[in-house]
C-alpha positions as a Markdown table, in Angstrom:
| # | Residue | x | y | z |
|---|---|---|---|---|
| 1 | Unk | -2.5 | 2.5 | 50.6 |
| 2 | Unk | -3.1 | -0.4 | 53.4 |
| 3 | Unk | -3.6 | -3.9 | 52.4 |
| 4 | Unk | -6.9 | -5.2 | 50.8 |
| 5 | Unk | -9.1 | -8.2 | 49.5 |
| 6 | Unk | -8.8 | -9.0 | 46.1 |
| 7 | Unk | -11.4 | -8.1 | 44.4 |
| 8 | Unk | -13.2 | -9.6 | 41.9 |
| 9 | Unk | -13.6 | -9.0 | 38.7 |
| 10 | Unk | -17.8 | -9.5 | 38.1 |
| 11 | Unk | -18.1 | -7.5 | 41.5 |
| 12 | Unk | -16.9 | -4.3 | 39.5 |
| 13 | Unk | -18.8 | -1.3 | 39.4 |
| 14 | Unk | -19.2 | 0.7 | 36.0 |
| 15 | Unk | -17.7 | 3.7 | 38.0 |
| 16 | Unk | -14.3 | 1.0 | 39.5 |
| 17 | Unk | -14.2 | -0.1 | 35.6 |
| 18 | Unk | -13.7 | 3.2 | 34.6 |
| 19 | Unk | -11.0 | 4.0 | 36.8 |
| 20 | Unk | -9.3 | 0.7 | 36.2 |
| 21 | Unk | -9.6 | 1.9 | 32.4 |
| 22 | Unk | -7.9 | 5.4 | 33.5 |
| 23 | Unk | -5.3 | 3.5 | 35.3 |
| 24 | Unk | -4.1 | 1.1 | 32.6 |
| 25 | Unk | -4.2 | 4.2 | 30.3 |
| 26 | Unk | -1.7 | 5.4 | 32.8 |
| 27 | Unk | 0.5 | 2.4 | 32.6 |
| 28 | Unk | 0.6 | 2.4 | 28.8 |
| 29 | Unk | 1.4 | 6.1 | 28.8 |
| 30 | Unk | 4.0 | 6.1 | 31.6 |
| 31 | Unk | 4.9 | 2.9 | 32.7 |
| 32 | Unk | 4.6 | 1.9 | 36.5 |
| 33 | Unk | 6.3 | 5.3 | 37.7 |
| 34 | Unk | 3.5 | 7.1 | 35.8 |
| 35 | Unk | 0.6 | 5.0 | 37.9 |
| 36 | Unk | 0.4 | 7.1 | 41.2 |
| 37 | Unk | -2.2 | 7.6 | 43.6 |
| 38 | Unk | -2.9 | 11.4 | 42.9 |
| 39 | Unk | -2.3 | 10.8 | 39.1 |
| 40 | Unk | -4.9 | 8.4 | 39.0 |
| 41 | Unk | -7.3 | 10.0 | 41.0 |
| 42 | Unk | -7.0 | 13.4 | 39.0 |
| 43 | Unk | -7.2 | 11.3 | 36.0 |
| 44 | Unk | -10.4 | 9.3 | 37.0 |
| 45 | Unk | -12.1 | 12.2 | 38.6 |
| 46 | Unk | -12.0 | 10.5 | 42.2 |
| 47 | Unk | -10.6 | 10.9 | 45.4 |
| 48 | Unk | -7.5 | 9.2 | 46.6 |
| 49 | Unk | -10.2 | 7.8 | 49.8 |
| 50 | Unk | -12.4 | 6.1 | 46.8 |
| 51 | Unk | -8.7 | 4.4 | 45.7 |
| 52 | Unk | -8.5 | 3.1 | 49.2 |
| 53 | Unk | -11.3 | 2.2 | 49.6 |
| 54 | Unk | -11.9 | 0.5 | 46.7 |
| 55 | Unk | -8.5 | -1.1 | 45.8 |
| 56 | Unk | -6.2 | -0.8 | 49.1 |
| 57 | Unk | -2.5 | -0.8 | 48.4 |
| 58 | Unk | -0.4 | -0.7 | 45.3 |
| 59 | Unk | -0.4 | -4.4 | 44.7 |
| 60 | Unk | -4.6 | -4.6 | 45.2 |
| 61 | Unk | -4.7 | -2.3 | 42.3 |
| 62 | Unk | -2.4 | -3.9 | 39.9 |
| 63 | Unk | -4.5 | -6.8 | 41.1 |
| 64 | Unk | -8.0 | -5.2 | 40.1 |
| 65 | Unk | -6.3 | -4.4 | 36.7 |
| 66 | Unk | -5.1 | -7.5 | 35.8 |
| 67 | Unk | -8.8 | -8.9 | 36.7 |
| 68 | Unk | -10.1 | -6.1 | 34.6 |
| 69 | Unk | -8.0 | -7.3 | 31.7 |
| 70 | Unk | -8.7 | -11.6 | 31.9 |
| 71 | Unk | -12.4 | -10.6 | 32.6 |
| 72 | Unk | -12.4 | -9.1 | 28.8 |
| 73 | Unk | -11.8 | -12.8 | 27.7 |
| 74 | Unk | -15.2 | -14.4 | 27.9 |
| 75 | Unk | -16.1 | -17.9 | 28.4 |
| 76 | Unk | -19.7 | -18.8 | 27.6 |
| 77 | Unk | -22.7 | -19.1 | 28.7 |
| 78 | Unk | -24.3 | -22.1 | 30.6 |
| 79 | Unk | -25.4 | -25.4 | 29.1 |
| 80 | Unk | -28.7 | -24.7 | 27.4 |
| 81 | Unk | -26.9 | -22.2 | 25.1 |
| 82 | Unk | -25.0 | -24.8 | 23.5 |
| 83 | Unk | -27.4 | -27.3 | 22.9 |
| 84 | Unk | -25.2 | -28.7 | 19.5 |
| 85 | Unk | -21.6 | -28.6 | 18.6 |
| 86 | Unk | -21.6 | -25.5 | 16.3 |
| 87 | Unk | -22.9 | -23.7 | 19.1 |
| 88 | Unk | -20.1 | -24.6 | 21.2 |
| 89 | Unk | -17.7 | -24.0 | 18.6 |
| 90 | Unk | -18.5 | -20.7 | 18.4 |
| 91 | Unk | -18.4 | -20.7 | 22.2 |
| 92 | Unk | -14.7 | -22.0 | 21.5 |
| 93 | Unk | -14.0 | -18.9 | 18.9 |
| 94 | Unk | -15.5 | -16.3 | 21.3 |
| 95 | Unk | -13.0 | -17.3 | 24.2 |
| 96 | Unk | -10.1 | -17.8 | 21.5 |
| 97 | Unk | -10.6 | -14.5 | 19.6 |
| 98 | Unk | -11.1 | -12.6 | 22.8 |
| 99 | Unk | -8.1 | -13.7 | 24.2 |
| 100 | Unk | -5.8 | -13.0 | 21.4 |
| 101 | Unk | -7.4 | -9.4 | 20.7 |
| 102 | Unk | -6.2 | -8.7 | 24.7 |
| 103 | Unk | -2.8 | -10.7 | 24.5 |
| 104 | Unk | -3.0 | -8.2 | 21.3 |
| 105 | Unk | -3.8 | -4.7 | 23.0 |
| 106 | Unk | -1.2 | -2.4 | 24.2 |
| 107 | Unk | -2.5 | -2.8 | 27.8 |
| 108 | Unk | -1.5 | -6.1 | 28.1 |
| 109 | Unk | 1.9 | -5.9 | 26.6 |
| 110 | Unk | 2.6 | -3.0 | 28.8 |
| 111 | Unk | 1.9 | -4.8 | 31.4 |
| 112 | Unk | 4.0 | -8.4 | 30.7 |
| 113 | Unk | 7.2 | -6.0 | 29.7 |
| 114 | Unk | 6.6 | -4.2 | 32.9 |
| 115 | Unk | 6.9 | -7.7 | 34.4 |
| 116 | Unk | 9.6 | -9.2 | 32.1 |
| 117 | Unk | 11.6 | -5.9 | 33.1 |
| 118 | Unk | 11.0 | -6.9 | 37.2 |
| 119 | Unk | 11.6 | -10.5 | 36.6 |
| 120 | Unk | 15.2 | -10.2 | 38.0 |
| 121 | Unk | 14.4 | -7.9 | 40.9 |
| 122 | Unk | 13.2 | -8.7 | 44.0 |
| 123 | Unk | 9.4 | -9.8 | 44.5 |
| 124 | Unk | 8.8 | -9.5 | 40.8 |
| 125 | Unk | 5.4 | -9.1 | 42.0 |
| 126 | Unk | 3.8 | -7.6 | 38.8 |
| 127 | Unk | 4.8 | -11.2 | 37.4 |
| 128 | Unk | 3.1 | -12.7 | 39.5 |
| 129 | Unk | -0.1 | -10.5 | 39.7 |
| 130 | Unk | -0.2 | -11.6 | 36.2 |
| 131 | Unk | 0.1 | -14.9 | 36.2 |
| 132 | Unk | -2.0 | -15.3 | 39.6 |
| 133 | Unk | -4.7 | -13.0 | 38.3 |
| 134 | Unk | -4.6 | -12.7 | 35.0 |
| 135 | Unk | -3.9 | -16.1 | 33.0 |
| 136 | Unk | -4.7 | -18.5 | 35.9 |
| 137 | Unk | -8.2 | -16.7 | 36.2 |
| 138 | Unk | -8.6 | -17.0 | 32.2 |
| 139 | Unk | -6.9 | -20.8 | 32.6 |
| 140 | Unk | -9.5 | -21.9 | 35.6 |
| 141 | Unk | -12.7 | -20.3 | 33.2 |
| 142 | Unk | -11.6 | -21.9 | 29.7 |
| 143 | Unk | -11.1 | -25.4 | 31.7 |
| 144 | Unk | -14.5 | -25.3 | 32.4 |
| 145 | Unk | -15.9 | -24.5 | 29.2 |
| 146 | Unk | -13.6 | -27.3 | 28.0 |
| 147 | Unk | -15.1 | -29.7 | 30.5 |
| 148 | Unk | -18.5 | -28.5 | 29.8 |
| 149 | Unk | -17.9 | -29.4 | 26.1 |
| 150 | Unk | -16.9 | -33.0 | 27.2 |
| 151 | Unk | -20.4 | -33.6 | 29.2 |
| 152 | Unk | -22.3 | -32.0 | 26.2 |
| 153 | Unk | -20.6 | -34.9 | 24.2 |
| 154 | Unk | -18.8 | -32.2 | 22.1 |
| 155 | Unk | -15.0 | -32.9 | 23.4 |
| 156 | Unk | -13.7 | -36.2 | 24.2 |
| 157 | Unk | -10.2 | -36.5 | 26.3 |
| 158 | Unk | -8.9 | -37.8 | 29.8 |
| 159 | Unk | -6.7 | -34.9 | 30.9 |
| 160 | Unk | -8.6 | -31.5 | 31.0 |
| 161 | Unk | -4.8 | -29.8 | 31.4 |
| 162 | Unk | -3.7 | -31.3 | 28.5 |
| 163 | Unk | -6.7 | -30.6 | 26.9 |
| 164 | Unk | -6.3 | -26.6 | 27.8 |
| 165 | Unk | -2.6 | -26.4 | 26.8 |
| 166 | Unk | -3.3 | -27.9 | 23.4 |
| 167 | Unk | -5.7 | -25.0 | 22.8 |
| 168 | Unk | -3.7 | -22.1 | 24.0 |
| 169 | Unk | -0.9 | -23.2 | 22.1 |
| 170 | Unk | -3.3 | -23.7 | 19.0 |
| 171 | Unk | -4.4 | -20.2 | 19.5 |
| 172 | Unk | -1.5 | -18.1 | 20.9 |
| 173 | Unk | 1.5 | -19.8 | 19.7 |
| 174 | Unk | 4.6 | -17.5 | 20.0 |
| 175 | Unk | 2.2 | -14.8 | 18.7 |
| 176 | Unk | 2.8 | -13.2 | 22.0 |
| 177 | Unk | 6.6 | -13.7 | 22.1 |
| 178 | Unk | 6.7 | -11.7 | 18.7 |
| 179 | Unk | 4.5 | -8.8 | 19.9 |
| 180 | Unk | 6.8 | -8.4 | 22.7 |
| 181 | Unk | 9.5 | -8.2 | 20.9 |
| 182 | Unk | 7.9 | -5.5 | 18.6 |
| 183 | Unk | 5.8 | -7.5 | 15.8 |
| 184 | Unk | 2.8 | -5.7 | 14.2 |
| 185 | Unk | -0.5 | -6.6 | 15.4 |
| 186 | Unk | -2.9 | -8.2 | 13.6 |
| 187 | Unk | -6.3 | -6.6 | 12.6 |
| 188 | Unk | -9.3 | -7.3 | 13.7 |
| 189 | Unk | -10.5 | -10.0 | 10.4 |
| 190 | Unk | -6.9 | -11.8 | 11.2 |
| 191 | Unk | -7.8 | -12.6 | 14.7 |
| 192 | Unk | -10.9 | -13.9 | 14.1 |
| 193 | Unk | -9.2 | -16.3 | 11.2 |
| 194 | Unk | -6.6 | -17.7 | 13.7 |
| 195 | Unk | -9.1 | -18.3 | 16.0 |
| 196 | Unk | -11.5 | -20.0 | 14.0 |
| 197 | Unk | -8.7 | -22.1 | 12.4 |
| 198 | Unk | -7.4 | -22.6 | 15.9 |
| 199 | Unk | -10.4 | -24.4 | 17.0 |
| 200 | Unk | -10.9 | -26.7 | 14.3 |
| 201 | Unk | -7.6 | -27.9 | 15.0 |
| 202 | Unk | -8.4 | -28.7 | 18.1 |
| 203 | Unk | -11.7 | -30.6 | 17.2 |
| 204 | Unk | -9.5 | -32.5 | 15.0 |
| 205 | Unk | -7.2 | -33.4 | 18.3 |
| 206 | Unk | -10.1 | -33.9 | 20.8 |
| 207 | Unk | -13.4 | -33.5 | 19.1 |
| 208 | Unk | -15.8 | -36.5 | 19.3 |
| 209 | Unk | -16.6 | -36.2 | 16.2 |
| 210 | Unk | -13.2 | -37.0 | 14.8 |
| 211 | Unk | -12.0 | -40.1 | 13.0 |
């Protein structure tokens, strides 16, 4: 495979999301040895050209999955959608559910003990594939629903960052820690409780509401 643009997530074809679906399959199933050009193409129905073409070289296609992944965690919805603060709430639950049911999934943790596992080799470039196009992409989209909550008059704070750490760590805690080290996921229900409890607690740190 040659080199290649990244390429962006919203850009994505139904056919490129169904082979990014057959490659992380792949992954799960046989770690990064199991995700090979020919493999993926027999397994997607596609030709190795299409690959190229689509993704360039090894790393533009981890890159396209990770994408894949952080574009499963939505953000909302402009403006006029959230006209009153339950609306953004439930804006705030979305993004916060979503992201733990992917920190959740087997894809993902696959993929962050492929990188913990290359974190002490040279490059360690899965890392940071991740961190580059998987939570800084979800980070950069959450920041501005955040800051879109404080022009609505929903949110009040001074530091957007601060702001954004409070409520990853409200919703993630060291969940993610524990599934990586073999905890049993939650269901479905218990995801949406943590997030919903996660985001009152964090109207109670930077709502404008709040005493």
């Amino acid at each position: 495979m040659t080199s290649h643009s990244p390429i962006d997530a919203s850009e994505l074809t139904p056919r490129q999301r169904d082979v990014l679906s057959a490659a992380l399959d792949l992954l799960v199933e046989g770690g990064e040895k199991g995700l090979t050009t020919a493999g993926l193409a027999r397994a997607a129905g596609c030709s190795k050209e299409s690959l190229y073409k689509w993704f360039g070289d090894r790393d533009g296609l981890l890159a396209a999955m990770v994408a894949y992944q952080a574009s499963k965690v939505r953000t909302p919805a402009p403006a006029e959608a959230m006209p009153d603060e339950a609306s953004f709430r439930r804006a705030l639950a979305v993004f916060a559910e979503d992201l733990l049911t992917v920190l959740s999934g087997k894809v993902s943790i696959a993929l962050n003990r492929l990188a913990i596992g290359q974190a002490s080799g040279e490059g360690a470039r899965l890392g940071h594939i991740l961190m580059e196009r998987g939570r800084r992409t979800i980070e950069t989209r959450a920041r501005a629903l955040i800051e879109l909550g404080r022009r609505l008059g929903h949110l009040e704070f001074d530091d957007v960052s601060e702001a954004y750490e409070a409520l990853y760590g409200l919703v993630v805690g060291d969940s993610h820690v524990q599934l990586l080290l073999g905890a049993p996921v939650e269901d479905a229900a218990a995801l949406k409780r943590r997030s919903e409890a996660a985001v009152d607690k964090f109207f109670r740190l930077y709502g404008a509401g709040r005493p």
